[in-house]
C-alpha positions as CSV (number, residue, x, y, z in Angstrom):
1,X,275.5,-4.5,40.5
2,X,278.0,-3.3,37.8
3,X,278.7,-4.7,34.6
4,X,281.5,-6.5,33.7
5,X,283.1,-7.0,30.4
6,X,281.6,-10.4,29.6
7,X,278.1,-10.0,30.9
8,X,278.3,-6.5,28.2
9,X,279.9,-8.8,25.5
10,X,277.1,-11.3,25.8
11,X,274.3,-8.5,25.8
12,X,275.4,-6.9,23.1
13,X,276.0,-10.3,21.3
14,X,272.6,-11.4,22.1
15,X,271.1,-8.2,21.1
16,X,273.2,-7.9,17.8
17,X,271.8,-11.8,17.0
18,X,268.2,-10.5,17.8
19,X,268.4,-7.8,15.1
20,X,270.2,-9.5,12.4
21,X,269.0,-13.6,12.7
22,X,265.6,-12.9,14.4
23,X,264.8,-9.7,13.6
24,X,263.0,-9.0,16.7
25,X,264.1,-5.0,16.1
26,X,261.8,-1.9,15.1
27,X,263.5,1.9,14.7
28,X,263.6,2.4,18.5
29,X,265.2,-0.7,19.2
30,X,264.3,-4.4,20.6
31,X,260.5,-5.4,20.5
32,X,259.2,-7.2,23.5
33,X,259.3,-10.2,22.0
34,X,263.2,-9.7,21.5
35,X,263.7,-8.4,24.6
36,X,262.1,-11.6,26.1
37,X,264.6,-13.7,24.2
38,X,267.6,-11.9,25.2
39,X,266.4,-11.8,28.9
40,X,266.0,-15.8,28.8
41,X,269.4,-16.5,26.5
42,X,271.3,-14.2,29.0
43,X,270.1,-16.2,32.2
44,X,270.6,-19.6,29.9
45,X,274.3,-18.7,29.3
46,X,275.3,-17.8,32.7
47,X,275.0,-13.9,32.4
48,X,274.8,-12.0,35.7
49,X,271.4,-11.4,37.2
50,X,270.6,-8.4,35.4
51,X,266.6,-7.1,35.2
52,X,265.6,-6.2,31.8
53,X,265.6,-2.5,32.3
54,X,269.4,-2.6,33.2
55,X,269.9,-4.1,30.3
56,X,267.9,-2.2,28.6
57,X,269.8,1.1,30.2
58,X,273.2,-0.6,29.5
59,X,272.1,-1.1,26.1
60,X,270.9,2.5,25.7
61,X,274.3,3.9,27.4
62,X,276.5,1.7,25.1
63,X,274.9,3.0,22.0
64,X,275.4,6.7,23.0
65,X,278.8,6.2,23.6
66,X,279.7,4.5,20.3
67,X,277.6,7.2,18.9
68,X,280.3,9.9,20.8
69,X,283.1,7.2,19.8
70,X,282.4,7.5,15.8
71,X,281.9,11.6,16.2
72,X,285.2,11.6,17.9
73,X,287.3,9.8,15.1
74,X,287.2,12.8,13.2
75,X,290.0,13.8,15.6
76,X,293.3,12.4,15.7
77,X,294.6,9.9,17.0
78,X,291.0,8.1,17.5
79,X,290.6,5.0,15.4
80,X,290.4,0.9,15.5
81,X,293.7,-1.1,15.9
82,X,293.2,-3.4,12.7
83,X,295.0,-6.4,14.7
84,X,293.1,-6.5,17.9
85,X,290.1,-4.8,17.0
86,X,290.0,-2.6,20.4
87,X,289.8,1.6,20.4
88,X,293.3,3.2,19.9
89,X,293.1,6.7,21.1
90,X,295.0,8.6,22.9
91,X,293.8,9.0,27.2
92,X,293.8,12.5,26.9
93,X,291.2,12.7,23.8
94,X,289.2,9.8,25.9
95,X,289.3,11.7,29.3
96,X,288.4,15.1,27.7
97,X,284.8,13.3,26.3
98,X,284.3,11.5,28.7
99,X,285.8,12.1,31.9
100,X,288.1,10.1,34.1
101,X,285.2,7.5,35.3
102,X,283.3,7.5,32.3
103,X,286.1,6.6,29.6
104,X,284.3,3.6,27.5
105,X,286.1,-0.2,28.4
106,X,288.1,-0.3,24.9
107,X,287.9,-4.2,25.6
108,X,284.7,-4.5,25.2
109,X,283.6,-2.6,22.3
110,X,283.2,-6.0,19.8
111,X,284.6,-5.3,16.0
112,X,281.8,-5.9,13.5
């Protein structure tokens, strides 16, 4: 089953609400108890039916690229559009990292 842009929203909402109001987070990421409450809030609010490891892996995948996203805005033409909060960049930039399949969902990368 593949993610869609909602079901990553909410997990990374979730996630982001464990480490900062519950602070169910260590220095390699959620603790079990953590992950247990983002597995129950996900199902609670209608997420898809995702096992923990996918959403563990999702997680994991979603960090790496926003930790290629903030090496790549020393280029160019990479940056945050101030108004919608979404990645402004140009394709090319975005294909060349990551490829024509692998290009991170610019919707869904929330502005903190």
């Amino acid at each position: 089953m593949k993610w869609d842009p909602a079901s990553t929203s909410l997990l990374l909402e979730l996630c982001i609400d464990e480490k900062e109001t519950q602070l169910n987070w260590n220095n390699t990421g959620l603790t079990t108890y953590g992950w247990q409450n983002v597995e129950r809030k996900f199902k609670e609010l209608g997420g898809r039916p995702f096992t923990r490891r996918q959403m563990s892996n999702k997680l994991q995948t979603l960090k790496k690229s926003f930790t290629r996203w903030k090496a790549l805005q020393k280029h160019t033409g990479l940056g945050r559009n101030k108004t919608t909060g979404g990645v402004e960049a140009e394709e090319e930039l975005l294909e060349a990292e990551y490829g024509t399949e692998n290009a991170p969902d610019t919707e869904v990368i929330p502005h903190r």
